[in-house]
C-alpha positions in Angstrom: 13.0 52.6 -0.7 11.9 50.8 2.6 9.7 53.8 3.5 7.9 53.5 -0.1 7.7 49.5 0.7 5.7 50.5 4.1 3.0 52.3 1.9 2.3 49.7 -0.6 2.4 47.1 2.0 -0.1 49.2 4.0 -2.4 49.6 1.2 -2.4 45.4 0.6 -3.3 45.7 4.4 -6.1 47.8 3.9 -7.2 46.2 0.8 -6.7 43.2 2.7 -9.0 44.5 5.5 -11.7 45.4 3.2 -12.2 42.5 1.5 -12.1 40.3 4.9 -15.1 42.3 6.3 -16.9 42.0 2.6 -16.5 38.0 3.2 -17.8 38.2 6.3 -20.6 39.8 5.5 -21.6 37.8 2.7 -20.7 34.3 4.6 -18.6 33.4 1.7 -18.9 30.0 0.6 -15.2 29.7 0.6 -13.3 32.2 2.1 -15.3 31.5 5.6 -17.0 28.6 5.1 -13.3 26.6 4.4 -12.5 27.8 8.0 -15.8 26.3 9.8 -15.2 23.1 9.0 -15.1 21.1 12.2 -15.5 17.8 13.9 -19.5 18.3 14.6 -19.7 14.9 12.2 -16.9 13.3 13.3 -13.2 13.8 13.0 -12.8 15.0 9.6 -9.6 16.6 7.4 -9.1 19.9 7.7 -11.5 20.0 10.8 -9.1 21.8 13.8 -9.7 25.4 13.1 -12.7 25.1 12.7 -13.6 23.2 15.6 -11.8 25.9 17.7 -13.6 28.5 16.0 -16.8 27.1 17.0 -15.8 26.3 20.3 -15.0 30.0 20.8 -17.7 31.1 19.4 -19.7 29.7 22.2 -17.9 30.3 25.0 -17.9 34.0 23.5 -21.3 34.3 23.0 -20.3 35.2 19.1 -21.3 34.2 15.8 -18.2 31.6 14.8 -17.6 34.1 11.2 -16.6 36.6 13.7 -13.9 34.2 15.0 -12.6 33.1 12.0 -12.4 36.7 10.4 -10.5 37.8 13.8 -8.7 34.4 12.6 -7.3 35.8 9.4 -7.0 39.0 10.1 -4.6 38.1 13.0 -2.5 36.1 10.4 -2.4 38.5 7.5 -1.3 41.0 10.2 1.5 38.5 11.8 2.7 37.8 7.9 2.9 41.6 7.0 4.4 42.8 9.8 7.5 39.9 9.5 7.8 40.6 5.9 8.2 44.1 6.2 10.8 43.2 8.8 12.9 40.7 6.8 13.1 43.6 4.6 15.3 45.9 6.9 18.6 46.6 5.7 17.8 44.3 2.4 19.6 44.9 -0.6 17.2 46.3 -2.9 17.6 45.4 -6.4 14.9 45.4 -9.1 14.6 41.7 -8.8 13.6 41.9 -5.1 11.5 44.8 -6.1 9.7 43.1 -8.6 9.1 40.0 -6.3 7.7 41.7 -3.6 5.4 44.2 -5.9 4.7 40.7 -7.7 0.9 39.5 -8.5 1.8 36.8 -7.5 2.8 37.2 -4.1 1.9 39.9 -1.5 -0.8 41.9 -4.0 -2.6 38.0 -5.2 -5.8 38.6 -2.8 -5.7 42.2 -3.8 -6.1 41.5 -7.6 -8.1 37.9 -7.4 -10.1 38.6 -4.5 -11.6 35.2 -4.6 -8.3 33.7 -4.2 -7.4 35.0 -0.6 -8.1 34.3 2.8 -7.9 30.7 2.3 -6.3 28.6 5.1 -2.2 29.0 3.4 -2.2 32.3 4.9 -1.1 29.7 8.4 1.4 28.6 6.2 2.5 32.1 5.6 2.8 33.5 8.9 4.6 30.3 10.0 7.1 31.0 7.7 7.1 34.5 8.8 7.5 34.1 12.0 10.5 31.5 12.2 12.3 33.7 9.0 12.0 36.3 11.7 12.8 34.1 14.6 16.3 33.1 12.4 18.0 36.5 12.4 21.9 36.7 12.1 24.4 36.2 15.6 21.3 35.4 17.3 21.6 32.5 19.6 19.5 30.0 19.0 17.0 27.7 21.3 16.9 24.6 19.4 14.6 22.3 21.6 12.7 25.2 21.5 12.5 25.7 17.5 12.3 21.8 17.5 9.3 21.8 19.4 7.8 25.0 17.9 7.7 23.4 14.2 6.5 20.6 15.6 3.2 22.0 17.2 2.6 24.6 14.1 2.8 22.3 11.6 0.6 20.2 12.7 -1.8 23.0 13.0 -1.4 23.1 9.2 -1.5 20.0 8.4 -4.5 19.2 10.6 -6.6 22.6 9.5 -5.4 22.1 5.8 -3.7 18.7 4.8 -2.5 20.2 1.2 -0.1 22.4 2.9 1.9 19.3 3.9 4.0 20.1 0.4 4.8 22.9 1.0 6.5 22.8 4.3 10.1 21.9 2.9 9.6 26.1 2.1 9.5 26.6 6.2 12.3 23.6 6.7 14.6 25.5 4.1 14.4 28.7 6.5 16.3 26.6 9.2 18.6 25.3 7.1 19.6 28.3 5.8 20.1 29.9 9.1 22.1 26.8 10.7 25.4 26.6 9.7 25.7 22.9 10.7 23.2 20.7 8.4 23.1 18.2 11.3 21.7 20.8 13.5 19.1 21.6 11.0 18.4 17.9 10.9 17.4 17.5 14.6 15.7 20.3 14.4 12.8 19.8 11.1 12.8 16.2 11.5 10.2 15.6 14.4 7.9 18.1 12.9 8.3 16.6 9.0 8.0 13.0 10.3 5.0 13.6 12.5 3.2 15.6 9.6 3.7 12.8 7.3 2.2 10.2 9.9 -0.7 13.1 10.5 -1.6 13.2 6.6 -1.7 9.5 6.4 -4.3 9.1 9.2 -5.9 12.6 7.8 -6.4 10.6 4.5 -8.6 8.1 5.7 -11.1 10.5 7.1 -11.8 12.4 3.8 -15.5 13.3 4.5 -19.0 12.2 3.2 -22.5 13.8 2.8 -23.1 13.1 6.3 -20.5 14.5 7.8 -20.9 18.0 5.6 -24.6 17.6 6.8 -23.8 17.8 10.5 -21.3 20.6 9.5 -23.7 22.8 7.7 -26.3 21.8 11.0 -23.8 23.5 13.7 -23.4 26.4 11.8 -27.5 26.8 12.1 -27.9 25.7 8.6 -29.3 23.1 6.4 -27.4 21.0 3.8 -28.9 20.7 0.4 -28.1 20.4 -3.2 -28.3 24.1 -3.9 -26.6 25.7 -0.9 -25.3 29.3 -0.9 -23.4 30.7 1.7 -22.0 29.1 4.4 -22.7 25.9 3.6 -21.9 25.9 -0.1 -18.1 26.0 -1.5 -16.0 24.3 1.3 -18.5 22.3 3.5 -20.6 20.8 0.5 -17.0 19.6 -1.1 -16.1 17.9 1.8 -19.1 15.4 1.1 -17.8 14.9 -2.3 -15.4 12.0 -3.7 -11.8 12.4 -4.5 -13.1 10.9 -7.8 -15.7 13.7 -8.0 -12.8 16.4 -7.2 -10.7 14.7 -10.6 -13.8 15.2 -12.7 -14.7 18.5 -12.0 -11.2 19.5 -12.2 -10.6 17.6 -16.3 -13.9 19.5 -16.5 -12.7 22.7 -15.7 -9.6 22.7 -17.5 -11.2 21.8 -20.8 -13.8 24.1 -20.3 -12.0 26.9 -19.0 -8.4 26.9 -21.1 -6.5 26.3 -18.6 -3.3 25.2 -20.9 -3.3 28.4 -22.9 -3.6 30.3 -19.2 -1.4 29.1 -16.7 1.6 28.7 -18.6 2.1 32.1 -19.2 1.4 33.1 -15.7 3.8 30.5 -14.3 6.3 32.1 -16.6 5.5 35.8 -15.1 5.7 34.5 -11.3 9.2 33.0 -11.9 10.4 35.3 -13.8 11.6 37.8 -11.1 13.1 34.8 -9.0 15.1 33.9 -11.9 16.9 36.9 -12.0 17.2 37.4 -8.7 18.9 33.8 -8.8 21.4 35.2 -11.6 22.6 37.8 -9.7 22.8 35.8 -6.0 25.3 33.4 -8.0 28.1 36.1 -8.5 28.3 36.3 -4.5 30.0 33.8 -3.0 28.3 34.3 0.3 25.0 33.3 -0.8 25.8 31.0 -4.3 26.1 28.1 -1.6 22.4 28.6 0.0 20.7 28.7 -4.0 21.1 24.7 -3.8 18.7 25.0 -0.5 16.2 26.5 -2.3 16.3 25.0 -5.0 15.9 21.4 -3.3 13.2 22.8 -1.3 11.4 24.4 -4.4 11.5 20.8 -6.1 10.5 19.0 -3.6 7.5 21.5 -3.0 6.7 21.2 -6.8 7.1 17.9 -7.1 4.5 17.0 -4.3 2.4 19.5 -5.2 1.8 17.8 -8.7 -1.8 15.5 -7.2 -3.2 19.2 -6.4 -3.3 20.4 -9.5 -5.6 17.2 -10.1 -7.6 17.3 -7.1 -8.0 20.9 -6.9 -9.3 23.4 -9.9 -7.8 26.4 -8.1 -4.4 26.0 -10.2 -3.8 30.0 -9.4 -3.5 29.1 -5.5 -0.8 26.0 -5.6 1.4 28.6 -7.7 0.4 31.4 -5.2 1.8 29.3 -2.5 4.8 28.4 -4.2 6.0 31.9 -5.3 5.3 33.1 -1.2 7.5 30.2 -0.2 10.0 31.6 -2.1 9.4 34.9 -1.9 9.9 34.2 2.1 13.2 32.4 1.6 14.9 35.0 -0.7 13.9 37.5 2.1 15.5 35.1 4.4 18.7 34.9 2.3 18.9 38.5 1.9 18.6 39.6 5.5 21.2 36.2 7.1 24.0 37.9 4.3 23.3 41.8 4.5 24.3 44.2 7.7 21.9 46.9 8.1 22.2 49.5 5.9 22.4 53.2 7.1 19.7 55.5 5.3 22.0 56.9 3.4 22.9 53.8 1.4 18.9 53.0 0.4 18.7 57.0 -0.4 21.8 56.1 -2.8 19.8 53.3 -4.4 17.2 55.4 -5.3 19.2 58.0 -7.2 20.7 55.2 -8.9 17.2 53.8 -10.5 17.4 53.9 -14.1 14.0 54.8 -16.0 13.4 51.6 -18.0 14.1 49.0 -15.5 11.9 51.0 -13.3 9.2 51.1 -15.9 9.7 47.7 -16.6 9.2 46.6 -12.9 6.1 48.8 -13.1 4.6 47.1 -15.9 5.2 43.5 -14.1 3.7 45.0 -11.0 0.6 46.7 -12.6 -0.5 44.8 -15.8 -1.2 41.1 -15.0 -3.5 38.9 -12.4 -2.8 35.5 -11.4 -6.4 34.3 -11.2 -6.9 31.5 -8.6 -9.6 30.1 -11.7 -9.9 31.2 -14.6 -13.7 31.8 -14.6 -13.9 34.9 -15.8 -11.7 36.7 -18.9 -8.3 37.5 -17.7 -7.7 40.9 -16.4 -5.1 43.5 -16.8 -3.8 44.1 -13.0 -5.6 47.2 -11.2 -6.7 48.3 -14.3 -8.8 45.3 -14.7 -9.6 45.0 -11.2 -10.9 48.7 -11.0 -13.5 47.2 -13.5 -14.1 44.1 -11.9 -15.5 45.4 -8.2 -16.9 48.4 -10.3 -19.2 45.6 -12.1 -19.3 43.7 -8.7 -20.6 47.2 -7.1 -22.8 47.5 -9.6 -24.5 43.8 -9.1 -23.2 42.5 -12.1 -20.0 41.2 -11.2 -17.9 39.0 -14.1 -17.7 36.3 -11.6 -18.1 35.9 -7.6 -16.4 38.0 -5.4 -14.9 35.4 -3.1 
């Protein structure tokens, strides 16, 4: 089953690739242009990536969207590579199967591609990375963890302040791995207390016109009004009001349906985790770590409640919730499972039973978790295939990305 995992995951990479070198090429407005924000007007929220993009760029002699898409592809890569490694010797069972094959998790750039390569993909390959890092009987460098989550997150935190609620996600991986809660303690505290005090200095330096003027200006461009390209999306929102951001958002949920939408496709995301939560309760080596994640999944909701005000892109907040979790059941899996000889993943696969198979399928296949809804909702690959065929054909449903 692994081996079939390895091809789907290597056609999300290449998907992935493709659509990263279409962004590129168009200077998305959001994709890239969210990365090239920088301190050119000052320091600014979600400035730091940026600002080492463009400080590359020079010393490079290379335009800074060359940087940036290096950027994401190096991250994509790093959060690939770790899942596919969390999954060896995993228990396969048609919940994992359907979380991993989920819309809503490894494929959601694939099928909305103006939903990836946004800044969570950090976020992602943190997680990765340290999920990795926390493999079973492995000695452990705690000042070295310690310090670690204390230099990434504030990476995140300083390149995109949002992903401040979801980091109890990344502080669940260590205390799933630690036997000793006061261990885990010591070791997520500096980096959770410093990324608080980081967001609360972040918040006073939201961003005006000006400073999305002098943005726009070091990228060799020219604010105005109606900017495309690199100096639309991203950099013209940082000169807008938090007020501003609330009204477009009431705006686009009335206009756009959002209430008859999103509830549906909360329902699909979860619906895999659920059962895999069912079935992780009859073993009494892992019933004890569900409370983790479930604490950690409340939390994460809970604080993530002001984006979905702020912040019209209701598709993304879920996206990075059902990662999160899709990382710590991966996590789970791997701290309570030996490696399993092939044999045992060849018996798995002679036990599948057609309907749950199909079913799993269907879930895989059949739905889209949009990041907006501006365009009519589309039927998984089948409505995608029409989607980039329109797109292709310059008369795309919506923007690309």
């Amino acid at each position: 089953m692994r081996s079939l995992f390895l091809i789907y995951l290597l056609f999300i990479a290449l998907v992935t690739l493709a659509y990263g070198l279409h962004n590129a090429i168009a200077r998305n407005d959001w994709a890239m242009a969210e990365w090239l924000i920088n301190y050119s007007g000052g320091f600014v929220r979600r400035g730091l990536l940026g600002e080492v993009a463009l400080r590359f760029a020079h010393l490079c002699h290379v335009g800074p969207i060359a940087i940036v898409l290096a950027i994401q592809l190096a991250l994509y890569g790093v959060f690939f590579l770790c899942v596919y490694k969390l999954t060896s010797g995993m228990r396969w069972t048609y919940a994992t199967l359907a979380i991993l094959l989920s819309p809503a998790t490894l494929a959601f750039q694939v099928l909305d591609p103006p939903g990836g390569f946004r800044k969570e993909i950090l976020l992602f390959a943190l997680m990765g990375l340290v999920a990795v890092y926390l493999r079973p009987h492995h000695r452990l460098a705690f000042g070295r963890l310690a310090a670690f989550l204390l230099f990434a997150t504030q990476v995140a935190v300083l390149s995109h302040e949002p992903l401040l609620v979801y980091l109890p996600y990344l502080f669940a991986l260590v205390f799933l791995a630690l036997p000793d809660p006061r261990q885990a303690v010591l070791v997520c505290l500096p980096a959770a207390v410093l990324s608080l005090l980081s967001f609360a200095v972040i918040s006073r330096f939201s961003g005006d016109a000006a400073t999305a003027a002098a943005i726009c200006a070091s990228l060799g461009g020219q604010l105005n009004g109606n900017n495309q390209g690199i100096c639309g999306g991203a950099i013209l929102w940082i000169g807008h009001s938090f007020n501003y951001a609330r009204q477009q958002v009431a705006l686009s949920v009335r206009n756009l349906h959002y209430w008859t939408l999103y509830p549906f496709e909360i329902l699909l995301t979860i619906l895999p985790f659920f059962f895999w939560a069912l079935d992780a309760r009859k073993d009494s080596e892992i019933a004890p770590k569900l409370r983790i994640i479930f604490i950690a999944a409340g939390l994460s909701i809970a604080g993530s409640i002001p984006l979905f005000i702020v912040g019209a892109d209701w598709g993304r907040w879920i996206y990075i919730h059902a990662v999160g979790l899709m990382l710590l059941v991966l996590a789970v899996e791997r701290l309570r499972t030996p490696i399993a000889p092939p044999a045992r993943t060849t018996a798995w696969l002679t036990r599948l039973r057609p309907a749950p198979v199909l079913l799993v399928l269907a879930y895989a296949i059949l739905w889209t978790l949009p990041h907006m809804p501006l365009f009519p909702g589309r039927w998984g690959y089948i409505g995608l295939f029409h989607y980039l065929h329109a797109y292709a054909s310059h008369h795309p449903p919506g923007p690309m990305g």
